[in-house]
N, C-alpha and C positions, 0 to 999 in steps of 0.2 A: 360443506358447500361454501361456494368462495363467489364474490361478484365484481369483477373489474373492472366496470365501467364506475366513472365518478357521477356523484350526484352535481356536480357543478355542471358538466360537462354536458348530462341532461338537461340541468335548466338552460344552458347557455342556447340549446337548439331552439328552444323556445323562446328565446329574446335575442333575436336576432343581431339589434342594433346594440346592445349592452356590450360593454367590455369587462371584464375582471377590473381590480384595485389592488394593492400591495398593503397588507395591514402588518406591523407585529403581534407579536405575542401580547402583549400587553394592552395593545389598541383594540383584542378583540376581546380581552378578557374584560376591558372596560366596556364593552358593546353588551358581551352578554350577560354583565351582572343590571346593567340598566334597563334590558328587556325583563330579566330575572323580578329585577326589583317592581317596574309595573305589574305582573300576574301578582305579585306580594300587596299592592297597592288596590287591585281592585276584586268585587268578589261575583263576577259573571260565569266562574268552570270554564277557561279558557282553555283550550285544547295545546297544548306544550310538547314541544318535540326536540329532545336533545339528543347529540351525538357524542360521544369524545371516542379520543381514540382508541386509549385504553385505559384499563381500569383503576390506575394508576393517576390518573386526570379524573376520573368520576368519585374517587375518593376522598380528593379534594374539597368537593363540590356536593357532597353528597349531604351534608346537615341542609345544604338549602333549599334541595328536591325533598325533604324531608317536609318542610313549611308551605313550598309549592301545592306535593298533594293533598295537603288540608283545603286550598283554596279551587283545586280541579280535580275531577275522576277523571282525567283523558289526558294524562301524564306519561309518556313515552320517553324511557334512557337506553343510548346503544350505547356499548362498549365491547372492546375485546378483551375476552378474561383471560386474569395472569393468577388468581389465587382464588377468591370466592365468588365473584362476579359470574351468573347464569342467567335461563329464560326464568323469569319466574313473575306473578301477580300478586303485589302485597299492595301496601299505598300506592304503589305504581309501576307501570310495566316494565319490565328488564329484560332487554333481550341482547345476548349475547353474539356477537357477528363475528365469523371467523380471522386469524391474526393476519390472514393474508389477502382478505377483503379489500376491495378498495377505501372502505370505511375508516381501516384503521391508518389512512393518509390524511382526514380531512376532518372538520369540525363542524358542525351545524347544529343551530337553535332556530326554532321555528315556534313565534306563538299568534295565535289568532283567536282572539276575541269577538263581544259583539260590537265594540264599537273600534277598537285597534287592529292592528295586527302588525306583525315586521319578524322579517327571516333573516338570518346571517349563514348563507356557504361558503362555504373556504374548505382550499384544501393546502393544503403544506406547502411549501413550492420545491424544500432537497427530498431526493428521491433514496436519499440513504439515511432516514430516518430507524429502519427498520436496523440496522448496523451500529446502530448507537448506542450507545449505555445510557442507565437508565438519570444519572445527575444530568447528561446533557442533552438528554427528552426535554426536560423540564427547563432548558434555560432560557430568559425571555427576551433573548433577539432571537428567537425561532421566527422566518417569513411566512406568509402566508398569502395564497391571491384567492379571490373570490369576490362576493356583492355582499351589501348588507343595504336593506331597503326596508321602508314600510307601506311598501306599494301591497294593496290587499291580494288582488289577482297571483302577484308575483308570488307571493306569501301561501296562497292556496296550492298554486303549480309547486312549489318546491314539499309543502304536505304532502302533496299525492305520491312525488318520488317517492320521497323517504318512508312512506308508509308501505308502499308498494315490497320496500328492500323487508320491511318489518315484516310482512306475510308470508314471504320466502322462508324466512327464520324462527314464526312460529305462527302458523296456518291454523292454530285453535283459536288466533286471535280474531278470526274473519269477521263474527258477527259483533263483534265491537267496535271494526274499523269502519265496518259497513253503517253502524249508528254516528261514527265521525265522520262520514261522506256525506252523510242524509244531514246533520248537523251544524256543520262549518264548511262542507264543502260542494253545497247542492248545486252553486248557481257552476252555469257555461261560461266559464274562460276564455275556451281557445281563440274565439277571432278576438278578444278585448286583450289578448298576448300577441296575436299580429301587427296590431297595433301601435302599440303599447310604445314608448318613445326612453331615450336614454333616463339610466338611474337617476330615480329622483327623491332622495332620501329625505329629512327634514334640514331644510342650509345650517338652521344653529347645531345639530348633529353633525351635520358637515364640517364643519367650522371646529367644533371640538375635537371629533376623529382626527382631522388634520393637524388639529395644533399636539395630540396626543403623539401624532404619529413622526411631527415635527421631534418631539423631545425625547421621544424613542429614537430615533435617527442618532440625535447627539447624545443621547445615552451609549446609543452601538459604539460612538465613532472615540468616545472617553474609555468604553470597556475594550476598545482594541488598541489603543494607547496603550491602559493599563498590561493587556494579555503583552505588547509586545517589551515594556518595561519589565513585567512579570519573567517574560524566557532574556532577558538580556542579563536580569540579575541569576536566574538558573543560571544561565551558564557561567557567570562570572566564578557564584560559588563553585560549579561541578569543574571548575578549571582549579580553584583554589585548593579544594579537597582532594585533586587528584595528584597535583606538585606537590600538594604535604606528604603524600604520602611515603615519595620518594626521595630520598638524597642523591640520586644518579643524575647528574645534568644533562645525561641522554635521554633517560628518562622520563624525566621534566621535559623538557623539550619537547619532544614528541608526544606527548599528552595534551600541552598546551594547544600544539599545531593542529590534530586531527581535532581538537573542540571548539577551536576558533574559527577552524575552516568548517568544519558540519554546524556550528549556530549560529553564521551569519552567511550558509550558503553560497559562499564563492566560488570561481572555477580553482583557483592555485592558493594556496597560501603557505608559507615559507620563514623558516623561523630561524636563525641560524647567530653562532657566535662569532663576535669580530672585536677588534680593535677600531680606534682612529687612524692609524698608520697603517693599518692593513692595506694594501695594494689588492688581494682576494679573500674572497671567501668563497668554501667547501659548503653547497647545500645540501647537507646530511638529513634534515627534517622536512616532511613536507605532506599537504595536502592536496589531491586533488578529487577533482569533479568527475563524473562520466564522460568519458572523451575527450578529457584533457591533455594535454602533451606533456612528459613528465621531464623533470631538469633535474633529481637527484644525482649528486655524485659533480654535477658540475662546476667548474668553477665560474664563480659571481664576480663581475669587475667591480671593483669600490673606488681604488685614487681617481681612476679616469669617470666614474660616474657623477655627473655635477646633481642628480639626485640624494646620491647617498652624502656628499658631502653637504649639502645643504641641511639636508635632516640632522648633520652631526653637529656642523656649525647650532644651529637653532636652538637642539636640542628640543624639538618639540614636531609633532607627526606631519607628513607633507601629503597633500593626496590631491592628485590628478585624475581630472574627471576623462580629459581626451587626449591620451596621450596623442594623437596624429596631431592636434594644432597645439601642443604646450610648444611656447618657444626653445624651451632646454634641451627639447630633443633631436631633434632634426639634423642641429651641427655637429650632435655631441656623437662619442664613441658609440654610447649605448641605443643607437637607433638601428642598427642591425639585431639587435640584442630586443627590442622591442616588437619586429617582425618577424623575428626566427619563435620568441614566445609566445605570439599573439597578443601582446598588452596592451587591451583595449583602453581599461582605466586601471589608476595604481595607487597604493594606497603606499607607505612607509610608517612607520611604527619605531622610533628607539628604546630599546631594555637598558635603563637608567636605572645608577644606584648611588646616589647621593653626586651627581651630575659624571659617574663614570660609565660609559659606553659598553654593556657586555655582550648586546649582543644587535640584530633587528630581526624586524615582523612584518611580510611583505604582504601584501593580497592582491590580487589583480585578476579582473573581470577580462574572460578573452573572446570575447563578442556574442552575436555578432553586431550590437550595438553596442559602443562606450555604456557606463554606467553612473549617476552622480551619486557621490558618496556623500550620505545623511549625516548629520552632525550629530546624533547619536550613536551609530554606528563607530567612525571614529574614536568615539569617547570609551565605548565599549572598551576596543582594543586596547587602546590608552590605558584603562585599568588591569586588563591581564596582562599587560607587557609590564605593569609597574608590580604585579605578585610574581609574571617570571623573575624580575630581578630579583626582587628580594628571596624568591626559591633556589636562585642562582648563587646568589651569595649565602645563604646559609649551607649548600650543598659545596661550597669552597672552602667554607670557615670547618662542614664538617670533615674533609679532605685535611685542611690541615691541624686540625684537633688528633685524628688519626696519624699523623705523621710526628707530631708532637710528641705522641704516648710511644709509638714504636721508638723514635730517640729518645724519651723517657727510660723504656724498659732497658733500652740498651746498655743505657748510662747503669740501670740498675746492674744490669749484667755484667757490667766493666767495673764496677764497684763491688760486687761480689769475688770477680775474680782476681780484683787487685787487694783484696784483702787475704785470698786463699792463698796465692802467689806469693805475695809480700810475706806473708809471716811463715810460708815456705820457705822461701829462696834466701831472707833473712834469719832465720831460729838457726839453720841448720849450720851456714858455716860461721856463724858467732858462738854456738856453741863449740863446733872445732876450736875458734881462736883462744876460747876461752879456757877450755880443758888443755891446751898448748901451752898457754901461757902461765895457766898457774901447776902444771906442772916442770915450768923452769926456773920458778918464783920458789918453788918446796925444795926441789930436789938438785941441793944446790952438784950433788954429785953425781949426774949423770954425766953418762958416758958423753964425749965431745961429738961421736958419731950421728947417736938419738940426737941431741942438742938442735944437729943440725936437722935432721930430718924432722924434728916437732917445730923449728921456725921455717922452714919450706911448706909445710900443710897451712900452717899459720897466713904464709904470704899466699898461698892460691889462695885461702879460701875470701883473705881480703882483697885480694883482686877479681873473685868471684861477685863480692859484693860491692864492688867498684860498676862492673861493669855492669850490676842490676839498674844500680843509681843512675848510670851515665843514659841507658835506656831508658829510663822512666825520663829524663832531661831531653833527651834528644825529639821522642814522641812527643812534647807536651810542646817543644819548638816549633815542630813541623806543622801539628795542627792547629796552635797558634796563628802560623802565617809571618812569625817572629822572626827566619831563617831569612839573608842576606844572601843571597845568591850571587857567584862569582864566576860565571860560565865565561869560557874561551877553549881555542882550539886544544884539543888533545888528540893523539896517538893512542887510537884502542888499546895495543898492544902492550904497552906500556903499563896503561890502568891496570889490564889483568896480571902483569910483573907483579906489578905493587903489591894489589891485593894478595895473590898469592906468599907472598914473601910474609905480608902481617898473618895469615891465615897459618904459617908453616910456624912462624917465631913464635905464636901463642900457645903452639902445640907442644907440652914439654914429653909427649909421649910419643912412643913410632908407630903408633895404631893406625896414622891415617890410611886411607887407600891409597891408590895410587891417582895420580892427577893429572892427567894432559892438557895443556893448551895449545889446540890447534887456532891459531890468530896469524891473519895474513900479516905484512906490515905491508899490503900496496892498499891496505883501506883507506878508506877517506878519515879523514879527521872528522870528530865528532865537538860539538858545542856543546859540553855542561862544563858544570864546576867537580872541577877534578877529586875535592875531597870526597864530597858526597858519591861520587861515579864510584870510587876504591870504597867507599862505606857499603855501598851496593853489593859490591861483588866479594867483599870479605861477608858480606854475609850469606848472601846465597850459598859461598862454597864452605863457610860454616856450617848451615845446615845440610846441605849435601854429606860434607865428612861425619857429621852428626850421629847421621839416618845408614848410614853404608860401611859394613864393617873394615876390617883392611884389606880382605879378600878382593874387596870391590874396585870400582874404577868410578873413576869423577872427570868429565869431559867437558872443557869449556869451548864453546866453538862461536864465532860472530860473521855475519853474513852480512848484506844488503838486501835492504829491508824496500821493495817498493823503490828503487831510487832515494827516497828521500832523507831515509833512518837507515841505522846501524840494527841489527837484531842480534842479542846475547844471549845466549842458553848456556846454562850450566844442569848439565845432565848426570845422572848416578844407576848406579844399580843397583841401590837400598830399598829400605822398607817399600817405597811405593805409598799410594794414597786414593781412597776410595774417591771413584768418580766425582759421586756428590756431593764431594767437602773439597772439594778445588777448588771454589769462591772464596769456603770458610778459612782456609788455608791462612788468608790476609786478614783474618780481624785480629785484633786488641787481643791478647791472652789463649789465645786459642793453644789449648792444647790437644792432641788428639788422642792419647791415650787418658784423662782429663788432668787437673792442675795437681793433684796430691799422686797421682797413682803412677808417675811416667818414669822409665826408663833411664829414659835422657834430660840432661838437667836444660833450665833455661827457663825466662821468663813469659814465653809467647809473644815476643812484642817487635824478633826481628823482623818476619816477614812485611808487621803491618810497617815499619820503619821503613823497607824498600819500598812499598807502594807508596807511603807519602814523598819519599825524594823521588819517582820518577815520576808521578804526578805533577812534581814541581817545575821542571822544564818540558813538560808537556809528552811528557812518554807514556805506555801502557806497560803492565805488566802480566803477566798469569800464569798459571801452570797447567800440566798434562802429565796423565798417568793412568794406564790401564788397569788401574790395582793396586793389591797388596802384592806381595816379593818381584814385583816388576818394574820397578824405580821411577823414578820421577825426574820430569823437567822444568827448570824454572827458566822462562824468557823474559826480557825486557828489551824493550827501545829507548834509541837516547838519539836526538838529530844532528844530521850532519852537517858539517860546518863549512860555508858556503861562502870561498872565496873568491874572486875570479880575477883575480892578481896572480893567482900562482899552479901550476897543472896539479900539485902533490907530489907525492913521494911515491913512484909507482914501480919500486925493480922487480916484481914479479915472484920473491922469494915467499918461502913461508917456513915459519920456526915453529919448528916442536919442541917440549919443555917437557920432559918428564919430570 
């Protein structure tokens, strides 16, 4: 059984001219312990009628319905049960009202004596009490509207409801209630309730209710301070905890954004990296509202913005309440820029990190009223833009800790290999020279012919070991930055002469392959330093004739590169080179078959020697190769040299050079 009409609601019919009052929680809890306290005060069996809502409130309260029915047998408690609370008759009646009662909305005490009496109705005023848990049942800014009076009559009328609700709920009660009707409620009411003129309570009850209800008010309005203190600091932490987590500065970013924007409820907010020099920014992070218009992906004016630069200059947050009457905007660029966004009001935010600039923090309210921005509010952000920075720079510091350790390792790995190499590339032909030498030191009789052939092994192998030395010298120049550069006009054509000529003179065997340079001479002249250009291409077609036996062919060819370069390929039809080590091709020691196990001798340190001199005048270099027995190409560029004093040298021929 369920009753939906409220008991307030009834008495109100009957007091026509009454109006309800607005109590808290606390105001009525002070009401009913002083009506409480009088039934404790005198000993007439006053007839007592209490309600709570549920059982959960009556257990409260329940030691002191304990003392009450020693003082009355006509002791009446409604509650709706949540655990042991039922109908039942002991010191006093208990009757249980169903949880969807209107009962379980509203609070009533009702006592009536022989010489007193006074009621309190109230019913909750939120209608979503029943949806709440159960810590914030209980918390006491809960409102309430209703009367509280010690008007007798009124007092009787509000008995009769509540009793009335009592006999619905347990109808064995009849001939008891019927002795509280004959008792405390004989006399006729109803015309002395037509009557009957506005609440007239006791003034000094008046007086204290109010001032109670006064300090309750400034109670609420100190615990809504604190509640909104309380979520400003949540989220400060739930932004801090959630940047720790991460070292990705996109990451970060976008964490900060969507928690700054969901806990201080704006329509846009906008978090993005910049400089002071920055002419734009790219708004990669962002938050918006339902029915917001999104700007992701766009670019953000900053030179021409006299907002942004004011914020940078200051160094400290700038926030506009209406953008349409700030003077800064109106002349400025960014006033189209304020209408196409809807920026009602605008907040600005710098991410500072020891007064450097890395990034800002926008917000902006897009109507359809301006907004004024609270100075705590501000402050808020102020504090998460000061942990995005510091997230920002530890997530930079730990970028370059990682970049650190990979040229750590590196260095380990160049140290390893220059140790494997070296005392390769060294042991082996010192021990030649040395089994050479002291056998021409012993054997004072050999033949003139040996003689000669033990001091030629002798002289490669220290020319071998010349040319490891001159390599380890020359890389340590390069990436020094110690190298003098001496660039002027040269004739391609020429260079690859050169080279070719030291490439062939080095060779004291006929093993090579065979060599073509196809080289126009109507190319444009090219701008490097000549020695370095023939250090390039002696070695390219070093390792070309290396890699490709003499069956083979080695093909130099140069073209025009884009207009502006020269492009050099030295092409073979040797071993070839696996896709994926075409990059590796150019480091420090790289050997491909590795440093103790290879075929071909040498120190790994030409190719990276080419990449540093074409880097030097501003070239690229790489290679191409389908594979293994499919040979390989190496190219580079070198620029052309740009004069407009003279046409060049253009007859049109082209030489072939076997």
């Amino acid at each position: 059984m369920s009753i939906s009409t409220s008991v307030l609601t009834e008495l109100l019919q009957f007091l026509p001219n009454w109006r309800s009052q607005m109590y808290f929680k606390a105001s009525l809890t002070a009401l009913s312990h002083a009506m409480e306290d009088q039934v404790l005060a005198e000993d007439d069996n006053p007839l007592v009628i209490a309600s709570f809502q549920k059982e959960r409130f009556y257990r409260q309260e329940a030691h002191r319905y304990q003392r009450i029915a020693q003082k009355s047998s006509q002791v009446y408690v409604l509650a709706a049960p949540e655990t042991e609370f039922a109908n039942r008759s002991r010191e006093y009646e208990t009757i249980a009202f169903s949880p969807d009662d209107a009962l379980s909305f509203e609070w009533h005490l009702i006592v009536i004596g022989k010489n007193y009496s006074s009621c309190l109705i109230c019913r909750e005023r939120t209608q979503a009490e029943e949806a709440q848990e159960t810590m914030a049942a209980v918390d006491n800014n809960r409102r309430f509207e209703g009367i509280w009076t010690s008007n007798p009559a009124v007092s009787q009328q509000a008995a009769k409801i509540v009793l009335n609700r009592i006999l619905q709920y347990r109808p064995e009660l009849k001939d008891k209630i019927a002795s509280v009707h004959e008792n405390y409620l004989s006399e006729d009411i109803s015309e002395y309730l037509k009557e009957i003129g506005d609440n007239d309570p006791d003034p000094f009850v008046q007086r204290l209710v109010t001032y109670l209800q006064a300090g309750q008010y400034k109670l609420l309005k100190a615990n809504r301070s604190l509640a909104d203190k309380e979520q400003k600091e949540r989220l400060i932490n739930s932004v801090t905890t959630s940047i720790r987590r991460s070292l990705d500065p996109d990451a970060i970013l976008q964490v900060a954004v969507q928690k700054l924007g969901e806990g201080l409820g704006v329509c846009r907010c906008l978090v993005y990296r910049c400089k002071e020099t920055d002419t734009n920014a790219v708004i990669d992070h962002e938050f918006l509202n339902q029915g917001i218009k999104s700007i992701k992906g766009r670019n953000w004016p900053l030179k021409n913005n006299p907002l942004f630069q004011q914020t940078v200059e200051l160094r400290e947050s700038l926030k506009i309440d209406d953008t349409f009457h700030d003077p800064r905007i109106p002349g400025s660029d960014i006033n189209k820029l304020v209408k196409s966004c809807s920026i009602f009001s605008w907040l600005l935010v710098p991410i500072l990190y020891q007064s450097r600039l890395l990034g800002m923090v926008e917000l902006h309210h897009c109507g359809p009223e301006p907004s004024v921005w609270k100075a705590e509010d501000v402050t808020l952000v102020d504090a998460v833009a000061s942990q995005i920075g510091v997230a920002l720079i530890q997530a930079e510091a730990y970028a370059n800790l990682q970049d650190l350790n990979e040229q750590l390792e590196a260095l380990d790995r160049t140290r390893s290999n220059l140790v494997a190499i070296t005392g390769h590339e060294l042991r082996t032909p010192l021990s030649t020279i040395q089994v050479c030498l002291e056998s021409l030191a012993t054997e004072p009789d050999m033949p003139q012919e040996l003689r000669q052939i033990m001091l030629n092994t002798a002289l490669q192998d220290a020319e071998r070991m010349r040319k490891l030395v001159q390599d380890f010298l020359t890389l340590s120049q390069l990436e020094s930055g110690r190298v003098n550069w001496n660039p002027e006009p040269l004739p391609m054509w020429e260079c690859v002469d050169l080279a070719l000529s030291h490439v062939r003179s080095r060779t004291l065997n006929s093993n090579l392959p065979k060599i073509v340079s196809d080289v126009s001479e109507d190319l444009p002249l090219v701008m490097a330093d000549g020695e370095w250009l023939v250090e390039v291409l002696s070695k390219l077609l070093d390792n070309a004739c290396k890699f490709t036996g003499a069956e083979g062919e080695v093909i130099v060819e140069v073209t025009a590169d884009k207009g502006q370069a020269l492009k050099v390929t030295v092409a073979d039809t040797g071993r070839g080179i696996e896709p994926n080590r075409l990059e590796t091709v150019f480091d420090r020691f790289y050997q491909e078959e590795g440093a103790l196990r290879r075929s071909a001798g040498g120190t790994g340190l030409g190719l990276a020697i080419c990449r540093q001199i074409v880097a030097g005048w501003g070239g690229q270099i790489w290679a191409e190769s389908s594979g293994k027995t499919y040979g390989s190409k190496f190219s580079f560029t070198v620029p052309i040299f740009v004069n407009t004093n003279s046409g060049g040298n253009n007859n049109g021929k082209v030489k072939t050079r076997p």
